[in-house]
LOZAMAR-923149 format. One record per residue (C-alpha): residue number from 1; residue in one letter; x, z, y. Coordinates in pm, whole numbers, plus 50000, padded with zeros to 5 digits. Layout:
N
REC pos code  east    up north
REC NUM    a     X     Z     Y
...
***
This chain:
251
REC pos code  east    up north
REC   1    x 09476 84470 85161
REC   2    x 09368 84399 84792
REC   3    x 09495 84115 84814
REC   4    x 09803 84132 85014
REC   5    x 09931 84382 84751
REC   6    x 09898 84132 84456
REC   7    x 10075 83868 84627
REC   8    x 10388 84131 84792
REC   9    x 10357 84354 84496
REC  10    x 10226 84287 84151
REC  11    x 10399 83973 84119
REC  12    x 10757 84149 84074
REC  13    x 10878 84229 83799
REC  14    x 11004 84629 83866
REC  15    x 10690 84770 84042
REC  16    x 10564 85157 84036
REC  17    x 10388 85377 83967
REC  18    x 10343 85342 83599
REC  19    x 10202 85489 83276
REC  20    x 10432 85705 83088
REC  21    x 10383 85646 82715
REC  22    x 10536 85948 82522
REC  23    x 10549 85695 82181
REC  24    x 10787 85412 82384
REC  25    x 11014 85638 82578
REC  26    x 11396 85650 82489
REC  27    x 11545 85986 82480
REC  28    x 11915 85977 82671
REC  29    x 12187 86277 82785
REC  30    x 12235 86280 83177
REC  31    x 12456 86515 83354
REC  32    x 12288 86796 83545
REC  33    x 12068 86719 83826
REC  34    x 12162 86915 84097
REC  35    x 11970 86980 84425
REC  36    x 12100 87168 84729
REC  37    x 11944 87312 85053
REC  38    x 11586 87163 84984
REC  39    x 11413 87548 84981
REC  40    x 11640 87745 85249
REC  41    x 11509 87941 85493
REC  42    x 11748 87758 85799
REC  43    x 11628 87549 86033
REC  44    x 11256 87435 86021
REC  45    x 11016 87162 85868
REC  46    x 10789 86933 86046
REC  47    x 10467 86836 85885
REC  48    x 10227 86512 86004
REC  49    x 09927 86305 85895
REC  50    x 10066 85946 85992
REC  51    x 09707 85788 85890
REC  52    x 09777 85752 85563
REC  53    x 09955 86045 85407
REC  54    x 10098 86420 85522
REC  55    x 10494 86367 85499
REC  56    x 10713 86685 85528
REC  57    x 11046 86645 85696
REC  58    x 11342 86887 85740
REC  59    x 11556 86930 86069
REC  60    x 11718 87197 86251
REC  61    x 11996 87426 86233
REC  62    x 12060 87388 85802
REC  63    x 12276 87181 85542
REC  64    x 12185 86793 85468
REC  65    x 11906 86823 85136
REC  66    x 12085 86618 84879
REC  67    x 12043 86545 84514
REC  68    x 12270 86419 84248
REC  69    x 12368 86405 83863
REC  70    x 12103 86297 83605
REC  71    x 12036 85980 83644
REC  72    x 12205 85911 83929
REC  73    x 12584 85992 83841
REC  74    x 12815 86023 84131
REC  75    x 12590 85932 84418
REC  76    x 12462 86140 84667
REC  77    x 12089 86078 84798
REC  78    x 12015 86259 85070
REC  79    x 11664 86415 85189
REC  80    x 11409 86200 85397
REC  81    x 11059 86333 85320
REC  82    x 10768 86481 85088
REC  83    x 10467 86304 85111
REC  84    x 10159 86361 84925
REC  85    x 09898 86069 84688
REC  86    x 09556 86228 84626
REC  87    x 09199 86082 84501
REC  88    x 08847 86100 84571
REC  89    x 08779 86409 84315
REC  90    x 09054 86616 84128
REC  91    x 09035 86380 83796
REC  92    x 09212 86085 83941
REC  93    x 09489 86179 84229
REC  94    x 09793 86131 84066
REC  95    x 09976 85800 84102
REC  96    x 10183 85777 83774
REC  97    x 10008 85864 83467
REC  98    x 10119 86054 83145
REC  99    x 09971 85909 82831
REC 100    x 09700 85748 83090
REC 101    x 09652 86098 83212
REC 102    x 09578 86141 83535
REC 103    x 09682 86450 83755
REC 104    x 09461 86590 84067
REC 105    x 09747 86501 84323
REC 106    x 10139 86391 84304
REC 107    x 10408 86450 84537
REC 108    x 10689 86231 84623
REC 109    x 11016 86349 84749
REC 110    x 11183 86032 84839
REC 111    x 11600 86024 84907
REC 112    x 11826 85741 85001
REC 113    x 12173 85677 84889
REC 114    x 12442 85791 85108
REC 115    x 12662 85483 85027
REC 116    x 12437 85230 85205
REC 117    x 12454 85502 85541
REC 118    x 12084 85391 85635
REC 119    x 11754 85432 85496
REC 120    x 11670 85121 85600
REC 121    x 11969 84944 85433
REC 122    x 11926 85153 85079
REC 123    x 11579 84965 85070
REC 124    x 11761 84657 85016
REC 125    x 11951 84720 84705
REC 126    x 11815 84859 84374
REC 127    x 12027 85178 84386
REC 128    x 11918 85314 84721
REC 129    x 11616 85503 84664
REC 130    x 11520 85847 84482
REC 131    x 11198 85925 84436
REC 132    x 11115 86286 84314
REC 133    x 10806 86281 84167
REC 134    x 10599 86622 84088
REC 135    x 10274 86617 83974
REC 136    x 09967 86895 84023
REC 137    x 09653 87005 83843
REC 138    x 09337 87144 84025
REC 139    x 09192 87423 83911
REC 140    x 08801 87469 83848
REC 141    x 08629 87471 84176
REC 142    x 08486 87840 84169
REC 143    x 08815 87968 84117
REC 144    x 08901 88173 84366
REC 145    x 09303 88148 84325
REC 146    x 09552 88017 84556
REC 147    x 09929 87883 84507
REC 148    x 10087 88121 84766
REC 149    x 10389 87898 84714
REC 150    x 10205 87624 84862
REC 151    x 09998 87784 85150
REC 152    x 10288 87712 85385
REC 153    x 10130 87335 85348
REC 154    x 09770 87384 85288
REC 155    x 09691 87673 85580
REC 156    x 09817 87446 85799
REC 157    x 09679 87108 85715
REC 158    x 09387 87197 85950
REC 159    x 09622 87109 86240
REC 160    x 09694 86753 86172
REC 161    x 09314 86669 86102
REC 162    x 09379 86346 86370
REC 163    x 09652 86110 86310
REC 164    x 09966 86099 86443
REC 165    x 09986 86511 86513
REC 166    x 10256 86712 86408
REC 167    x 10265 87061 86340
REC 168    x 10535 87290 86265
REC 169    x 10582 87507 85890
REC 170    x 10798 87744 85746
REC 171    x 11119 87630 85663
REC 172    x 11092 87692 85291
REC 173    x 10792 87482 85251
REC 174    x 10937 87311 84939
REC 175    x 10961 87620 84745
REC 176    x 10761 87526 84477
REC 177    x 10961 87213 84392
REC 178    x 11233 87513 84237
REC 179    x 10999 87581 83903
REC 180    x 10963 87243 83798
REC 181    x 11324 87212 83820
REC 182    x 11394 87551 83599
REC 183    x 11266 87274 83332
REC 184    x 11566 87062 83218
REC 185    x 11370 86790 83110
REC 186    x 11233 86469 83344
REC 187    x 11141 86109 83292
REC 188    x 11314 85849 83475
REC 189    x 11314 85432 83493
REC 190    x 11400 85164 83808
REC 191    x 11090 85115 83986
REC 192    x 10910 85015 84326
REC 193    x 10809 85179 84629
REC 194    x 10448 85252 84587
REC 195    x 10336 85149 84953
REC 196    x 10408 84792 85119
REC 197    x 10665 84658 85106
REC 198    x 10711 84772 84774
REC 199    x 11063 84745 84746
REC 200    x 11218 84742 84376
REC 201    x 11450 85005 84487
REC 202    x 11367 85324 84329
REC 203    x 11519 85521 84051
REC 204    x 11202 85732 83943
REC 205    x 11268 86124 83821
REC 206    x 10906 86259 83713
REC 207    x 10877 86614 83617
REC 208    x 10651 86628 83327
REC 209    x 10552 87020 83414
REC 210    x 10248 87017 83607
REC 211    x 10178 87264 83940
REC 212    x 09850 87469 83956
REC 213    x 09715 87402 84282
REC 214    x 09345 87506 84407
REC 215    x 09032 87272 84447
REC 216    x 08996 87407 84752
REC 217    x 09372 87350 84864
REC 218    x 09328 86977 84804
REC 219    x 08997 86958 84978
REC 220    x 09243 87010 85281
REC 221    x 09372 86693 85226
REC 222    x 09105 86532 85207
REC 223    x 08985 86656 85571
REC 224    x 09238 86440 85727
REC 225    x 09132 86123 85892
REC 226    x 09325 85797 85872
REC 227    x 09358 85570 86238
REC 228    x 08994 85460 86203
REC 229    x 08872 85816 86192
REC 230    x 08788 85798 85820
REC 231    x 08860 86099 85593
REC 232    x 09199 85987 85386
REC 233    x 09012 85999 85044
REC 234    x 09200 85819 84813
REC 235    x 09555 85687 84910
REC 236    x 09695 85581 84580
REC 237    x 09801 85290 84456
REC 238    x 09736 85170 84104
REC 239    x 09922 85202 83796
REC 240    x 10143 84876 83727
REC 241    x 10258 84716 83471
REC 242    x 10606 84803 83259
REC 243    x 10684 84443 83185
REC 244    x 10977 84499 82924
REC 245    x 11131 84848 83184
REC 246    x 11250 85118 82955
REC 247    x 11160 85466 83057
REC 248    x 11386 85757 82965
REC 249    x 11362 86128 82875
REC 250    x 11619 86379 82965
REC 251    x 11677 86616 82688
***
């Protein structure tokens, strides 16, 4: 796999995740980003471990979850999934890295471009992809606190333990995703999917505030086993090189 990722991956040019250097980034003015219907209470959400990840969808009886401003302008990405990137221990889980900082997990909630009316088409083009990106921090393993906010995820992780299972979850799972966005400012730059293919075809939005998150809540994801019955340890993908990309922060 190793090697199959150098080949398909590191030799483009626009490939994620990344380090975000605080010295090199530009500061820029975007319009507000605005996201609707991601937290409602309508409908329900779906949650499975597809052997490599957990990955949260949203169906049922409630609006399309869409995002746009920032960044983004006048398009309108709507809402495919969360999934989750976590490590062996709580040091190293994140994917992209703040001043080579690592986080103990990050989340990506990924939405494609209404203009190109398929997910598979908005792969294609450089435009079709959104990739919110929030990143956590473990707390001290004999802590004893929870995130309530995210219990709707982590009680029922013990479901999916085998691949390819899929459990049901309130429908205001993503609840949590609201207080990193009461904080106006975000990083963003033009980027890759971070699993294979690795299509360049991602307009990044990282939220620099971090989300407490309990050792032992993460441990849950680690319980889950991948199609070889392995535990899903690590299911990152290392950090990649800028090569000449300019990374932004909203202020």
């Amino acid at each position: 796999m190793e090697s199959e990722e150098w080949i398909l991956g590191s030799q483009k040019s626009g490939q994620s995740p990344v380090n975000i250097d605080d010295k090199a980034v530009l500061p820029a003015k975007f319009p507000q980003l605005i996201l609707t219907g991601h937290w409602l209470n309508d409908g329900y959400a779906c949650m499975v471990n597809n052997g490599e990840t957990v990955k949260i969808t949203l169906t049922g009886d409630r609006i399309p979850s869409t995002i746009k401003g920032g960044p983004l302008l006048d398009d309108i990405y709507e809402f495919e999934n969360v999934h989750f990137h976590w490590g062996e221990n709580n040091c190293q889980g994140s994917e992209h890295t703040l001043n080579d900082t690592w986080f103990s997990m990050e989340a990506h909630a990924v939405h494609w471009n209404r203009k190109y009316t398929t997910f598979a088409e908005c792969v294609k083009h450089k435009d079709g992809i959104c990739v919110l990106a929030f990143l956590f921090l473990a707390t001290d393993k004999n802590c004893l606190w929870s995130n309530f906010h995210l219990e709707g995820i982590t009680d029922n992780l013990k479901y999916i333990h085998e691949p390819e299972i899929i459990t049901e979850i309130p429908a205001n799972c993503l609840h949590w995703m609201k207080n990193c966005l009461n904080v106006k400012s975000y990083y963003t730059y033009r980027g890759s999917l971070t699993t294979y293919p690795y299509n360049e075809c991602v307009t990044w939005i990282i939220f620099p505030k971090s989300i407490m998150i309990s050792a032992k809540q993460i441990d849950e994801f680690r319980k889950l086993k991948n199609n070889w019955n392995e535990e899903i340890k690590d299911n990152t993908r290392k950090v990649q090189i800028l090569r000449g990309r300019r990374i932004f922060f909203s202020c």
